[in-house]
C-alpha positions as CSV (number, residue, x, y, z in Angstrom):
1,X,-14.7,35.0,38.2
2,X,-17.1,32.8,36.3
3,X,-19.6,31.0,38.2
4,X,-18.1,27.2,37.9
5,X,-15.0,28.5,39.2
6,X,-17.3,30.4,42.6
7,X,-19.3,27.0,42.6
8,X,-16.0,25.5,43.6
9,X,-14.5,27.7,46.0
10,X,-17.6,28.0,47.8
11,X,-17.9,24.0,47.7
12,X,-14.4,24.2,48.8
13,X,-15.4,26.4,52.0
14,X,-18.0,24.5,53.2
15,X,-15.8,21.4,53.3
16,X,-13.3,23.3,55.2
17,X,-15.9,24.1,58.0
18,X,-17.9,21.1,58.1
19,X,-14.8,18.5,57.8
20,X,-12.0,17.9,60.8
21,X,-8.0,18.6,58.7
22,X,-7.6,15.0,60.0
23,X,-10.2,13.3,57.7
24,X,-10.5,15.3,55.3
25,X,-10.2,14.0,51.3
26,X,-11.7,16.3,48.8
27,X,-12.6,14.5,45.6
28,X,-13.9,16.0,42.3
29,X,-15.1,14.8,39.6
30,X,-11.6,14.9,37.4
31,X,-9.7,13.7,40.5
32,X,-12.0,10.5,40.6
33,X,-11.3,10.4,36.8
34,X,-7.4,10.7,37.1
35,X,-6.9,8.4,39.9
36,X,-8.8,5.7,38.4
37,X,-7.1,5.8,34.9
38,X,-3.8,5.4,36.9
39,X,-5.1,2.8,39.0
40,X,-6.7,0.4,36.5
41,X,-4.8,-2.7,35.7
42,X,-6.7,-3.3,32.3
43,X,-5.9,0.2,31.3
44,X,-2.2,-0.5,32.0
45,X,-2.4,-3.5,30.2
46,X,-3.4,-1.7,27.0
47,X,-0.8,0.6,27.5
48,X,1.6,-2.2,27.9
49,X,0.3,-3.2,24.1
50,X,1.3,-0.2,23.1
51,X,4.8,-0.1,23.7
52,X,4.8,-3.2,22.7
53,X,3.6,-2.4,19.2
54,X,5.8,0.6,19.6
55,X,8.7,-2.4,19.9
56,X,7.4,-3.8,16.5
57,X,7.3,-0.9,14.6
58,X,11.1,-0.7,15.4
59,X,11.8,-3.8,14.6
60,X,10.2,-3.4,11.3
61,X,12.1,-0.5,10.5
62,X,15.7,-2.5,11.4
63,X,14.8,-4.2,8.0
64,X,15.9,-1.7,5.9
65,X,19.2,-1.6,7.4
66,X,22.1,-3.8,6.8
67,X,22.3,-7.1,8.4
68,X,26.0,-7.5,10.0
69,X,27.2,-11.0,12.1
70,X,30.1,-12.8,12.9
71,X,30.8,-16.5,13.5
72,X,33.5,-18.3,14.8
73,X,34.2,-21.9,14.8
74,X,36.4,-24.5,15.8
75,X,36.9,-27.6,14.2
76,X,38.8,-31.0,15.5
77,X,39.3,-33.8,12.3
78,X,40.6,-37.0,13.1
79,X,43.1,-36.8,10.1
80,X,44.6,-34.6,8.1
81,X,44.2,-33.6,4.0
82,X,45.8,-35.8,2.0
83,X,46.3,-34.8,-1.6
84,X,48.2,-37.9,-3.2
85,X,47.5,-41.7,-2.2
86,X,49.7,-43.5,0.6
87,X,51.6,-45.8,-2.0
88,X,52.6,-42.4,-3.7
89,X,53.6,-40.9,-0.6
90,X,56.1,-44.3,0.0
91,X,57.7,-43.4,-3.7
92,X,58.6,-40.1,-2.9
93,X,59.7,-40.7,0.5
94,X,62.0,-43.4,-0.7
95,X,63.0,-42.1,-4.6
96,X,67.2,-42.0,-3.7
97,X,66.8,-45.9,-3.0
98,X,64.7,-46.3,-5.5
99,X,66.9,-44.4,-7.9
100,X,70.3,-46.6,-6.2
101,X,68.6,-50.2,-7.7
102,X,67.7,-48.8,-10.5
103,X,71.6,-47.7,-11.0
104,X,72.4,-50.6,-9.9
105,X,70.1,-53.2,-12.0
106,X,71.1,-51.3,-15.2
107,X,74.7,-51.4,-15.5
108,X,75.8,-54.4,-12.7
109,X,79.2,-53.7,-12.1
110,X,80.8,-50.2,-12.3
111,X,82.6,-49.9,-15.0
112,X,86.4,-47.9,-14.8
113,X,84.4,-44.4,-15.0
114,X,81.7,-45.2,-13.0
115,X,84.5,-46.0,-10.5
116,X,86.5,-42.7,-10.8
117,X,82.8,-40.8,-10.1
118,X,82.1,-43.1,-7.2
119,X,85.3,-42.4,-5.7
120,X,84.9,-38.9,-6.0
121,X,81.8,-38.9,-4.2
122,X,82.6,-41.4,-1.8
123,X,81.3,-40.6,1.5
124,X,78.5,-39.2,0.6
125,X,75.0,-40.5,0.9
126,X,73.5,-39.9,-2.1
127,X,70.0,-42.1,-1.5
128,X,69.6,-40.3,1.7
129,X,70.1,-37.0,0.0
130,X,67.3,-38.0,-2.5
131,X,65.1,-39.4,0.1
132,X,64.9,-35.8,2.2
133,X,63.9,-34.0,-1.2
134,X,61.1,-37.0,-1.5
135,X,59.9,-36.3,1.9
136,X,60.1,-33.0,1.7
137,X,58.1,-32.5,-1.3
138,X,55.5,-35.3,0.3
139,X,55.2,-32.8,3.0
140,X,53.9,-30.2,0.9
141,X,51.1,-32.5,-0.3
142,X,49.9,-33.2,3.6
143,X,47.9,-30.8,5.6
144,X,47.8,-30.6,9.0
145,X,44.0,-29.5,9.8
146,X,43.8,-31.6,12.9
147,X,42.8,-28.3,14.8
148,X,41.0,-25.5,12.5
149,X,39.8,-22.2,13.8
150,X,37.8,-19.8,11.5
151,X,35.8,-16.4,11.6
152,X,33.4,-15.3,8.9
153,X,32.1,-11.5,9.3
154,X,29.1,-11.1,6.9
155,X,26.7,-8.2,5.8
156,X,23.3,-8.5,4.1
157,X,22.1,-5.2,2.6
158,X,18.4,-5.7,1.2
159,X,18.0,-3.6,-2.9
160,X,14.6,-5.0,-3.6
161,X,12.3,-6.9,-1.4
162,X,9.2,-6.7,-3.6
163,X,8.4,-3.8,-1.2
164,X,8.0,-6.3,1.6
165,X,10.1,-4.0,4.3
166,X,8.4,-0.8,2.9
167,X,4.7,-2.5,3.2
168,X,5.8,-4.2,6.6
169,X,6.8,-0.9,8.4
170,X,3.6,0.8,7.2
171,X,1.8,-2.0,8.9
172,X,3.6,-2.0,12.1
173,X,3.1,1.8,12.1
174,X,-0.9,1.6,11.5
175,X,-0.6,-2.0,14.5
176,X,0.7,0.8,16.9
177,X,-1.9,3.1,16.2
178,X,-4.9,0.3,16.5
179,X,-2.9,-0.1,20.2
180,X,-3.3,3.4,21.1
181,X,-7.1,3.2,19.7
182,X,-7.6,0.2,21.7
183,X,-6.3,2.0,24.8
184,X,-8.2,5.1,23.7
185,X,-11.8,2.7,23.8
186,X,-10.7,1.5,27.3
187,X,-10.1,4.8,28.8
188,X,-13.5,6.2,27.7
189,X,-15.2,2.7,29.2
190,X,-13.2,3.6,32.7
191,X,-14.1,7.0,32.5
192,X,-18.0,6.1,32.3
193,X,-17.7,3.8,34.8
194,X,-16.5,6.4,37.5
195,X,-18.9,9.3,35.8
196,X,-21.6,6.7,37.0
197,X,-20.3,5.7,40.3
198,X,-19.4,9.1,41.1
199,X,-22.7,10.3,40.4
200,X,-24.8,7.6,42.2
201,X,-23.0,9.1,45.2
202,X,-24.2,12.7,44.5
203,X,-27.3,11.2,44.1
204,X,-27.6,9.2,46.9
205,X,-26.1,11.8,49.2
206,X,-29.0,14.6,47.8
207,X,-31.9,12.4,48.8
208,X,-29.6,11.7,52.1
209,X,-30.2,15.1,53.0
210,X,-33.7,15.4,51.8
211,X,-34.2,12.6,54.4
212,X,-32.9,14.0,56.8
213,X,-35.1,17.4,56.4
214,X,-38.4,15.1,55.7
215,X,-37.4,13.0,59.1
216,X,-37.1,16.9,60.7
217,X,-40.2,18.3,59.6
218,X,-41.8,14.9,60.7
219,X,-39.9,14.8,64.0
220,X,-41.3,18.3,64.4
221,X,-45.1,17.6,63.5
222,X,-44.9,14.5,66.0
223,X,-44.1,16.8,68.7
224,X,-46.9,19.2,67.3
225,X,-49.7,16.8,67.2
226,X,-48.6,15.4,70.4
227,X,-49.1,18.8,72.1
228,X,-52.5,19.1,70.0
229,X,-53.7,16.1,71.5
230,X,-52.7,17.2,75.1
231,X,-55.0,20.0,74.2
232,X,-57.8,18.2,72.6
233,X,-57.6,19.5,69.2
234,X,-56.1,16.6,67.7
235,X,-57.2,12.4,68.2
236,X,-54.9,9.9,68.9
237,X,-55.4,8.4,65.0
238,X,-53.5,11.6,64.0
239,X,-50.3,11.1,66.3
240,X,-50.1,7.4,65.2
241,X,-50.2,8.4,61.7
242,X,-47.5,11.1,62.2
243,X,-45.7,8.5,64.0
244,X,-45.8,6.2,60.9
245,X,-44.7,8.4,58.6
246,X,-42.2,9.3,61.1
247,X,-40.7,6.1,61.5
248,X,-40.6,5.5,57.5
249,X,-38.5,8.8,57.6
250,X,-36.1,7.5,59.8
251,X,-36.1,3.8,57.6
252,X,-35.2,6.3,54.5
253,X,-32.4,7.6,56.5
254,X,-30.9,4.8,57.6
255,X,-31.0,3.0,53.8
256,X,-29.7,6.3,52.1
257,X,-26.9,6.1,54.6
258,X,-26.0,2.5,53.8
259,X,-26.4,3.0,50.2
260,X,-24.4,6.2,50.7
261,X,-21.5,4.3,52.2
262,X,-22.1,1.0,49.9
263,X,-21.7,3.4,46.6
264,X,-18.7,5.4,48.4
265,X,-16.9,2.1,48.4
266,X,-17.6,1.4,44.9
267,X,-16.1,4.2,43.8
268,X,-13.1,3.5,46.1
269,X,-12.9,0.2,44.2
270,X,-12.5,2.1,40.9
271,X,-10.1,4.7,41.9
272,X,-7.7,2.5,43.4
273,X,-8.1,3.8,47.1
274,X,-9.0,1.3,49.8
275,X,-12.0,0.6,50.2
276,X,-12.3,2.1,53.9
277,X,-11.4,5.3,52.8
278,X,-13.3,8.5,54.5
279,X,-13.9,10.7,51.0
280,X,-16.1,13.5,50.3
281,X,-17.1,14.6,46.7
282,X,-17.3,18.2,45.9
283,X,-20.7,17.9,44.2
284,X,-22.0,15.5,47.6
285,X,-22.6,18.1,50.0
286,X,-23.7,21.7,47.5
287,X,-27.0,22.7,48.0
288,X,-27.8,22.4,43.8
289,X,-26.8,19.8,41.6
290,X,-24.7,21.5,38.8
291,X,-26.7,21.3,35.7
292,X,-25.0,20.2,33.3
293,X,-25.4,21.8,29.5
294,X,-24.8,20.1,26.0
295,X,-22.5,21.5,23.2
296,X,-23.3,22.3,20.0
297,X,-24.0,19.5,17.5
298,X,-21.0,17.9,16.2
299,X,-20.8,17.2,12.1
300,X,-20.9,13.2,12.1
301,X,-17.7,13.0,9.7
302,X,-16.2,14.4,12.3
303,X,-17.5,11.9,15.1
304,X,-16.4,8.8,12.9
305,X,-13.2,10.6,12.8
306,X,-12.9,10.9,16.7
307,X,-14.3,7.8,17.9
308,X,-12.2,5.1,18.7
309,X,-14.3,2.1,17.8
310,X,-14.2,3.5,14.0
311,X,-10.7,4.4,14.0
312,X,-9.7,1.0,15.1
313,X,-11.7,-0.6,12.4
314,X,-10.4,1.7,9.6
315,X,-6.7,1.0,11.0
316,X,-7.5,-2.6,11.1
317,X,-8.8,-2.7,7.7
318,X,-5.6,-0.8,6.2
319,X,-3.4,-3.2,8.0
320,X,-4.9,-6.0,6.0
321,X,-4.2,-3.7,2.5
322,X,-1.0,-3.6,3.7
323,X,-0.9,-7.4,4.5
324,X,-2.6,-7.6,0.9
325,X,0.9,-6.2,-0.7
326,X,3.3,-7.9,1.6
327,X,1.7,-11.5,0.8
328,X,2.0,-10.1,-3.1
329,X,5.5,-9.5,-2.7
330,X,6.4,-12.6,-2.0
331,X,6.1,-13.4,-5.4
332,X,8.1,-11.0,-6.4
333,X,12.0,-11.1,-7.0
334,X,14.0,-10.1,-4.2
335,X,17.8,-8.5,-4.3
336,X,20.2,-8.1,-2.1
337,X,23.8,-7.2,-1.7
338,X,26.5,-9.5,0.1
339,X,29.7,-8.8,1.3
340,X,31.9,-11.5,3.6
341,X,35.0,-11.6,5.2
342,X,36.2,-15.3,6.2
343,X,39.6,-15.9,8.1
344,X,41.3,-19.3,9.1
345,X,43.9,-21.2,10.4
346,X,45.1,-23.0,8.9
347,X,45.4,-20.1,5.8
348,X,43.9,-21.1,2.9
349,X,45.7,-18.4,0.7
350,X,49.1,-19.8,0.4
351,X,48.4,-23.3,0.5
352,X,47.7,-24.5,4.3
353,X,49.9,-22.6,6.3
354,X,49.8,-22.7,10.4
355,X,48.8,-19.1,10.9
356,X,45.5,-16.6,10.2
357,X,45.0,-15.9,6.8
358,X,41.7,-14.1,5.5
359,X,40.0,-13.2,2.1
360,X,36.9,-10.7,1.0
361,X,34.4,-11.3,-1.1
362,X,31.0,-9.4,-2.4
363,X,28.1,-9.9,-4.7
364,X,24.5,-9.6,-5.4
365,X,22.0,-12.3,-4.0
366,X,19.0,-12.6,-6.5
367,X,15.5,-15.1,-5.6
368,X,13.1,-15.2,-8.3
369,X,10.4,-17.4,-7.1
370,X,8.7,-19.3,-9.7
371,X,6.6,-21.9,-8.1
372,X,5.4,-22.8,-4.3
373,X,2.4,-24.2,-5.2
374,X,0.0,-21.3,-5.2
375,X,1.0,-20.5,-1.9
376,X,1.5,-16.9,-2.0
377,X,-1.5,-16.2,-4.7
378,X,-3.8,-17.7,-1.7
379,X,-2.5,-15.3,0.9
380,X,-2.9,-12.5,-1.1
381,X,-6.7,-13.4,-1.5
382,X,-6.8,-14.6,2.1
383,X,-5.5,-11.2,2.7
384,X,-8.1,-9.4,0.3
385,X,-10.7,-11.2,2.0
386,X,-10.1,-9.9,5.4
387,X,-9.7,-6.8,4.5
388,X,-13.3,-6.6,2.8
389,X,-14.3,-8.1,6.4
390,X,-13.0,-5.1,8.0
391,X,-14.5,-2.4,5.9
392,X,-18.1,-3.6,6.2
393,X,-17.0,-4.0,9.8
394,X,-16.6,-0.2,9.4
395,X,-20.0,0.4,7.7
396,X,-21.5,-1.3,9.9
397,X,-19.9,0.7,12.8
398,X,-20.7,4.3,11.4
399,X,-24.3,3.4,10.9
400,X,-24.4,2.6,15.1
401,X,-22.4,5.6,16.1
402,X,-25.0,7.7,13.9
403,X,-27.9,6.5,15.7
404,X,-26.1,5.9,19.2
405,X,-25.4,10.2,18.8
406,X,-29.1,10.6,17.1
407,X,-30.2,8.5,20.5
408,X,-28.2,10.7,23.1
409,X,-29.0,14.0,21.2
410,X,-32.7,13.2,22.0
411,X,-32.1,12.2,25.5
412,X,-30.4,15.0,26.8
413,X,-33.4,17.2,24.7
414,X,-36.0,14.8,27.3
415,X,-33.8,15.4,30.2
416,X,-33.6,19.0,29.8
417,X,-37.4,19.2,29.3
418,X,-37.5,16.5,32.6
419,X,-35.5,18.8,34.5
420,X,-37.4,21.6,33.8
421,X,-40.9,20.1,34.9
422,X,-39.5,18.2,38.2
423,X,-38.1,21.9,38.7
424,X,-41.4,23.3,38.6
425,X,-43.1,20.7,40.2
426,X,-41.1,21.0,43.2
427,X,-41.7,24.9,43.4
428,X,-45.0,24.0,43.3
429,X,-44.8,21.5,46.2
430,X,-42.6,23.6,48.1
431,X,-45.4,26.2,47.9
432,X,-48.1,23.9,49.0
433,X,-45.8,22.4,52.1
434,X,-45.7,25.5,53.3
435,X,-49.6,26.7,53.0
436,X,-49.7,23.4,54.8
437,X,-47.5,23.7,57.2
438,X,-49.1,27.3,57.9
439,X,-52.4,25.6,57.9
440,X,-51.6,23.0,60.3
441,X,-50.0,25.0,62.5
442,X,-53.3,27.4,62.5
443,X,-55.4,24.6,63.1
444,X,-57.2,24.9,59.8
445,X,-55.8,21.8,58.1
446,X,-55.8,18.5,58.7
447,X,-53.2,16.2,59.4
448,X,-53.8,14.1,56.7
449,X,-53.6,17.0,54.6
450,X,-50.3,18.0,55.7
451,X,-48.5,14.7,55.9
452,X,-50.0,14.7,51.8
453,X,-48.4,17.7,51.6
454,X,-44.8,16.6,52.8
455,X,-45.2,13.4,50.8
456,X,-45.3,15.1,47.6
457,X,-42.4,17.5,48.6
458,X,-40.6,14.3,49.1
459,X,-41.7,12.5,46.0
460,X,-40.9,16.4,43.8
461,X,-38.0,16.9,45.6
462,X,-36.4,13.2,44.8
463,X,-37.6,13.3,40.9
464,X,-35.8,16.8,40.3
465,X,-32.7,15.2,41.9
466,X,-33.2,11.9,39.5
467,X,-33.7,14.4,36.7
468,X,-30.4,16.9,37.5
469,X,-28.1,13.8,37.9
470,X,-29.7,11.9,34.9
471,X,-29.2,15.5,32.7
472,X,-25.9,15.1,34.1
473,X,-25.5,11.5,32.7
474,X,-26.8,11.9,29.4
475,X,-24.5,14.6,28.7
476,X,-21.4,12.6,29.5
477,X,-23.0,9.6,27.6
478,X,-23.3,12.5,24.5
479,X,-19.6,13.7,24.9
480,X,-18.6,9.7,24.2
481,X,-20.4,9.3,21.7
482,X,-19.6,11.7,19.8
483,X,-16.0,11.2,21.0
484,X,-15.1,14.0,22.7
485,X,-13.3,12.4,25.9
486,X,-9.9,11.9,24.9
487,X,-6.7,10.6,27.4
């Protein structure tokens, strides 16, 4: 078993025994990190983005499939089709009487033959006979469209957009990537922002404890000087200035505690719990802040590569190449194939008939723009333009992360080499508390001397617990910026 995972059970342990089952609620440092990326309304907003750039990409990729609709209509006219004049229409409808005078005007009278023919036709009707073909052939030249109902089905099949759909889905791919980027640069900010909180508790709950010890050993020297006194071998000066100290103790208690409770709330805030919660951090109650140990340097093509920030720029600047082309295009011919299905009734295929009658058709739709006033020659320079924006953008960007890791490199170097002196400075005043203690207790020091002595324990023992949680810090600060912490 390594010794991270036996720092854990053993932290573990301890909260078992010193914690009712009740109360209990065991928080490490990934837990914090987990519940708070689930918790985080700005972080679900970015997600939001993504599926919605996830949406676009989609519809960007319906382009290159055929276009299909139908549309149906109904149409009331007030009068029908007429395809000969009114005073035409009267001819036919009358021709037989028509064609009676004209008999009539041109020979008068019947003559002997003309007789014979009209008395073998007699009773029948011939002007009415003619007058039915009239109307019937006038019939043929009105159509009733007083109610028209029609359906079109059509398809649109893009051959040749310029490359607009090709450069437009390549676009909305690179948009959904800048979304997750974005959500990537959030994550790491929410992630710092519990490392901190998180660790201002560890902090705060160290020199808690400290405290509490420096109030014991004070507590414990009151009583001691007190007896001394009794006894004559110490002045009254000595208990008041035990009692000072003593009292100070107790005020650093009491604001450690506060500060304890305020910083456990703030980290409630940022993990979505309430902000009355009773928690308990794994790292709050070990004896030894875990120390925490950089990695090995990280090639800086590779950071640029991993960090967010950059990615988002370089995906932002080949978005506008891509918006470069697609404003191009547009001056560019576009093709298309067509194909429509239109049915009506009235029938247009035989005439107007009163029933559904339909026809197919297909071709090729061709646009060859020639001239919109410059419009699309400025947008491709527009688009140029911002695209240069966004690559110096990107120069700009690598030259900070390379100092921002140069910076954090060297800071973790000072807190190792800070941890390392606090460390033996508080051996050191660990050693002279206890010759003082010793000392005291024998009579042989004074109690100035040994109140000196605790004060610098304090003062050694708080500055190697600053310089273990600030090691801590500037590790995780190194990990982002070299873009390590990923969701």
């Amino acid at each position: 078993m390594n010794r991270a995972a036996s720092h854990t059970i053993l932290t573990l342990a301890a909260l078992m025994l010193f914690l009712p089952a009740s109360a209990q609620q065991v928080l490490t440092l990934e837990d914090c990190r987990d519940m708070a990326v689930s918790s985080n309304r700005e972080l679900k907003s970015e997600k939001t983005k993504v599926e919605m750039a996830g949406y676009d990409r989609k519809i960007a990729l319906a382009y290159f499939f055929p276009s299909i609709s139908a549309t149906g209509a109904y149409v009331w006219n007030d009068r029908n089709i007429d395809l000969i004049s009114d005073e035409k229409s009267d001819k036919l409808r009358h021709a037989g009487d028509k064609l009676k005078a004209a008999i009539e005007d041109k020979f008068g009278t019947p003559a002997v033959v003309l007789e014979e023919i009209v008395a073998a036709i007699e009773g029948i009707d011939i002007a009415s006979a003619i007058n039915q073909i009239g109307c019937s052939i006038d019939d043929e030249f009105h159509f009733n469209v007083k109610n028209a109902l029609g359906v079109v089905i059509s398809a649109r099949q893009p051959i040749f957009m310029g490359g607009k759909i090709l450069y437009s889905n390549e676009a909305a791919r690179l948009a959904e990537e800048l979304a997750l980027s974005s959500y990537d640069m959030k994550y790491v900010s929410v992630l710092a922002e519990v490392d901190g909180a998180y660790w201002q508790i560890v902090t705060i709950a160290a020199k808690k404890r400290l405290a509490e010890n420096y109030a014991d050993l004070l507590e414990q020297m009151e009583a001691d000087v007190e007896k001394s006194m009794e006894a004559g071998l110490s002045t009254k000066s000595d208990v008041l200035q035990v009692k000072v100290k003593a009292s100070e103790a107790r005020l650093l208690l009491t604001k450690a505690t506060n500060g304890l409770r305020l910083a456990k709330m703030l980290l409630c805030q940022k993990t979505g719990l309430p902000l009355d919660s009773e928690i308990l951090l794994a790292d709050e109650i070990v004896e030894d802040i875990p120390i925490a140990v950089p990695g090995p340097e990280k090639d800086m093509e590779q950071v640029y590569e991993d960090r967010p920030e950059t990615k988002s720029l370089d995906l932002a600047s080949k978005i506008y190449d891509k918006k470069v082309a697609i404003a191009a295009a547009d001056m560019m011919p576009q093709i298309a194939f067509m194909a429509n299905y239109l049915a009506t009734n009235p029938s247009f295929n035989n005439g107007f008939e009163q029933r559904w009658g339909g026809r197919f058709s297909v071709g090729v739709v061709i646009n060859v723009p020639i001239f919109h006033g410059t419009e699309a020659l400025q947008k491709t320079r527009k688009a140029k333009a911002e695209a240069t924006l966004y690559r110096d953008r990107l120069d700009d960007a690598r030259d900070m992360i390379n100092l921002q890791v140069t910076r954090q490199r060297k800071l973790c170097e000072e807190a190792i080499e800070r941890l390392e002196m606090t460390r033996e400075a508080l051996e050191s005043a660990e050693e002279n508390l206890r010759v003082a203690v010793s000392g005291f207790e024998a009579g042989v020091i004074e109690t100035n001397t040994a109140l000196a002595a605790q004060t610098a324990w304090l003062q050694a023992h708080s500055e190697y617990i600053d310089a273990a949680v600030g090691l801590q810090i500037a590790v995780a600060d190194l990990e982002r910026a070299e873009g390590n912490v990923h969701p």
